[in-house]
C-alpha positions in Angstrom: 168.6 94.5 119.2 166.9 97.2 120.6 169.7 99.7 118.7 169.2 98.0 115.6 165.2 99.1 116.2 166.2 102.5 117.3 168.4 102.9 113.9 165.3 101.5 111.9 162.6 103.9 113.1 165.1 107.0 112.6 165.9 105.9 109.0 162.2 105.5 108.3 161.4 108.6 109.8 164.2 110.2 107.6 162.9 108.7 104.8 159.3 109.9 105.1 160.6 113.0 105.9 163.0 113.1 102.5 159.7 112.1 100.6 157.5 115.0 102.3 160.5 117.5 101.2 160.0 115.9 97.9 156.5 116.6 97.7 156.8 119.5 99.1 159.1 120.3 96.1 157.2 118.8 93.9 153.6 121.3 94.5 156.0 124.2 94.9 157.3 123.4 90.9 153.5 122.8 89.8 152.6 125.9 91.7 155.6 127.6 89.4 154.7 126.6 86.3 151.1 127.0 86.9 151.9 131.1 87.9 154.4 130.6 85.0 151.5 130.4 82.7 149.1 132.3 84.2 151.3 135.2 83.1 151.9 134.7 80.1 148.4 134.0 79.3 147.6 137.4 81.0 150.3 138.5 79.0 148.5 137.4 76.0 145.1 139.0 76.8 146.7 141.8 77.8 148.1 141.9 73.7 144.7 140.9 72.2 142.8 144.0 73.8 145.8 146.4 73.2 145.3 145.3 69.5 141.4 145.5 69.6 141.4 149.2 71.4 144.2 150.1 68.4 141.5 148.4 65.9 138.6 150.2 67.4 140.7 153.7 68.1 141.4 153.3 63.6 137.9 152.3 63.0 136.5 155.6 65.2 139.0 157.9 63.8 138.0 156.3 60.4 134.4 157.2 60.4 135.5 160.8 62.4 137.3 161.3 58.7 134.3 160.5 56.5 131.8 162.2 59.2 134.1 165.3 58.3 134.8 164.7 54.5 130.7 164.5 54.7 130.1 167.6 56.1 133.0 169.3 53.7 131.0 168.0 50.7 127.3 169.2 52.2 128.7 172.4 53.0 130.5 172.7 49.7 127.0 171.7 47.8 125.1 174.6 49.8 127.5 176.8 49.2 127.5 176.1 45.2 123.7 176.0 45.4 123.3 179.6 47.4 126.2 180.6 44.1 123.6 179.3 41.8 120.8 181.2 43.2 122.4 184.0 43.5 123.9 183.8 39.4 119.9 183.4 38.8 118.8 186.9 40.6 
């Protein structure tokens, strides 16, 4: 009797231990697929700016070229201009 008591407290002990290893398990998987896609949402983000800063970089050198072709137009008119005045005299 007092065996068959001994032998029933160890297998309940074993079992709550089997279902703490299983929980255990259990938040370390969650915690893994959590992590899981926490990186490849950073992965994502990490994507989207890379492709803004490339938009933004084009957009800069964009209005550099016009800023220039601007300048290469005024210059050109003043240059005409000072010809003009100078056919006059």
């Amino acid at each position: 009797m007092e065996g068959e008591l001994i032998k029933k407290q160890v297998e309940e002990e074993l079992e709550r231990e089997r279902m703490r290893d299983a929980e255990r398990l259990k938040r370390a998987a969650k915690t893994r697929e959590e992590f899981k896609k926490a990186n490849e949402d950073l992965l994502k983000i990490q994507a989207e700016i890379a492709l803004k800063e490339k938009e933004e970089e084009r957009r800069i050198e964009e209005h550099a070229a016009k800023q220039e072709a601007l300048a290469h137009l005024k210059k050109t008119k003043e240059e005409e201009r000072f010809r003009q005045k100078q056919a006059v005299r």
